[in-house]
C-alpha positions in Angstrom: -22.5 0.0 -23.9 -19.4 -0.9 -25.8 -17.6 -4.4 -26.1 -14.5 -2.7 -24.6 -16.6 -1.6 -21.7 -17.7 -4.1 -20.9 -14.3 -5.9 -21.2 -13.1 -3.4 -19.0 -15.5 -3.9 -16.0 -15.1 -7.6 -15.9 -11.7 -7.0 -15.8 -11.5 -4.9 -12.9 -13.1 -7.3 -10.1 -10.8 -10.1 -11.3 -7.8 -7.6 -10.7 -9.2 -6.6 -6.8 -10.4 -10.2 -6.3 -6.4 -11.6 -6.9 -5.1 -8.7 -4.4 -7.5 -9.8 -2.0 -6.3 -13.3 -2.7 -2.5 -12.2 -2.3 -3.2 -10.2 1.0 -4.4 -13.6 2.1 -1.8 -15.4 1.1 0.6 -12.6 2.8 -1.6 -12.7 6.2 -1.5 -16.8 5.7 2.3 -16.9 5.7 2.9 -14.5 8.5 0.9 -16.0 10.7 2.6 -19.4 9.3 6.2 -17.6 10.5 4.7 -16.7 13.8 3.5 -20.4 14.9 6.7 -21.9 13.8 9.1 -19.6 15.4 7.1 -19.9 18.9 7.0 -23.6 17.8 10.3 -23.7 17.4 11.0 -21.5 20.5 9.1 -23.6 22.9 11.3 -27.1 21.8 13.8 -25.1 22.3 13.0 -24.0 25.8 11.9 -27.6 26.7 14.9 -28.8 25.7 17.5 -26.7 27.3 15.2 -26.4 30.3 13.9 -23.0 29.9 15.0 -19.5 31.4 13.9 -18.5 34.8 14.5 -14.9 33.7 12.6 -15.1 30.4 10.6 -12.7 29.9 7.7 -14.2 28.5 5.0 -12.5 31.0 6.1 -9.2 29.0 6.3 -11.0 25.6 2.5 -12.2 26.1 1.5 -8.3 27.2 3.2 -7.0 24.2 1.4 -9.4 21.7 -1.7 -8.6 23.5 -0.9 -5.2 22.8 -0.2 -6.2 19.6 -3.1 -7.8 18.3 -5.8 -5.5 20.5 -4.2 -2.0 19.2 -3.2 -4.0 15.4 -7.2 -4.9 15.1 -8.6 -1.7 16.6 -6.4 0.5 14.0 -7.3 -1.9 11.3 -11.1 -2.1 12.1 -10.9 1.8 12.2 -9.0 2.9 8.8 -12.2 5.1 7.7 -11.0 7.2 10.9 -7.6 7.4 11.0 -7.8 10.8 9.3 -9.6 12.0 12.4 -7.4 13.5 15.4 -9.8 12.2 18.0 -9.7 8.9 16.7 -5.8 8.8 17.5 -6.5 10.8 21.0 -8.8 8.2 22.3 -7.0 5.6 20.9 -3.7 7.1 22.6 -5.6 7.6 26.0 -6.5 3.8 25.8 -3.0 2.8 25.3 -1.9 4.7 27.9 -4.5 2.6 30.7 -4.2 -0.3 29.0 0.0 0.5 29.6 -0.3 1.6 32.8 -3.0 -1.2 33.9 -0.9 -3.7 32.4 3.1 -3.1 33.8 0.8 -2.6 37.0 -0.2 -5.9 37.2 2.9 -7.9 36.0 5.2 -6.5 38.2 3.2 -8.0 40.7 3.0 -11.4 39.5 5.3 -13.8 39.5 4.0 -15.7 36.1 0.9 -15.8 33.8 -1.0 -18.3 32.3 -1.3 -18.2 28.4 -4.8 -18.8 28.5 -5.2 -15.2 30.5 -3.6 -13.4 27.6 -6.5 -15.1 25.4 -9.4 -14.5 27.8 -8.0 -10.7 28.2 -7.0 -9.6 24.5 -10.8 -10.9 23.5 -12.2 -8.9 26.7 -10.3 -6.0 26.0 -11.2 -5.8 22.3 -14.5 -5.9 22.8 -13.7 -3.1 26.1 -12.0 -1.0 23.2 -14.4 -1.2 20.6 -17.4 -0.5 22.7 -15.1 2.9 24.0 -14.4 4.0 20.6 -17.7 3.1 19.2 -18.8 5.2 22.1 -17.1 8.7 21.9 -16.7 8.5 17.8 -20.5 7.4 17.0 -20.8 11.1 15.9 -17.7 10.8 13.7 
């Protein structure tokens, strides 16, 4: 093997190794933005003495959303060149939709900690469903 080979190969893992490090750094910052701004928004509401008509039951189902569909589509990339992946994922959506206006039009308020119990649960629910029906794939 050649000097410039070899050159060449130690080369390329330091390359992949600083993109990793920058999509860290990326992922590090937004998740930097997000805490300050609901930081920021909650002094905010404590200070002005909140909304009654805030909708922050619907904000907490849409980052629940969020972060259940956003690591299920990440966790997944090998399929996302597979229509049945997106089918079942879009059926999924649809229940977990459905489900989920169901229920907060009948409550009044929810508790933060629910959205954390629930967007674990229903992770796990939608992993085990897709692991289930695209085993084969």
């Amino acid at each position: 093997m050649s000097l410039t080979r070899r050159a060449t190969r130690n080369q390329m893992p330091r390359q992949a190794r600083s993109g990793r490090i920058k999509d860290w750094l990326l992922y590090v910052a937004i998740a930097v933005l997000i805490v300050v701004s609901v930081w920021m928004f909650a002094l905010h509401q404590a200070r002005t003495g909140g909304s009654p008509n805030l909708p922050l039951k619907w904000l907490g189902f849409a980052g629940m959303t969020a972060i259940v569909f956003g690591y299920a589509i990440r966790a997944c990339r090998r399929l996302w060149g597979k229509q049945r992946f997106w089918l079942f994922l879009g059926l999924f959506f649809a229940v977990h939709s459905g489900l989920g206006v169901f229920v907060l039009l009948r409550l009044p308020t929810v508790p933060l900690v629910l959205y954390a119990v629930l967007t674990a649960i229903e992770y796990a629910v939608l992993a085990a469903y897709l692991g289930y029906f695209l085993d084969s794939d």
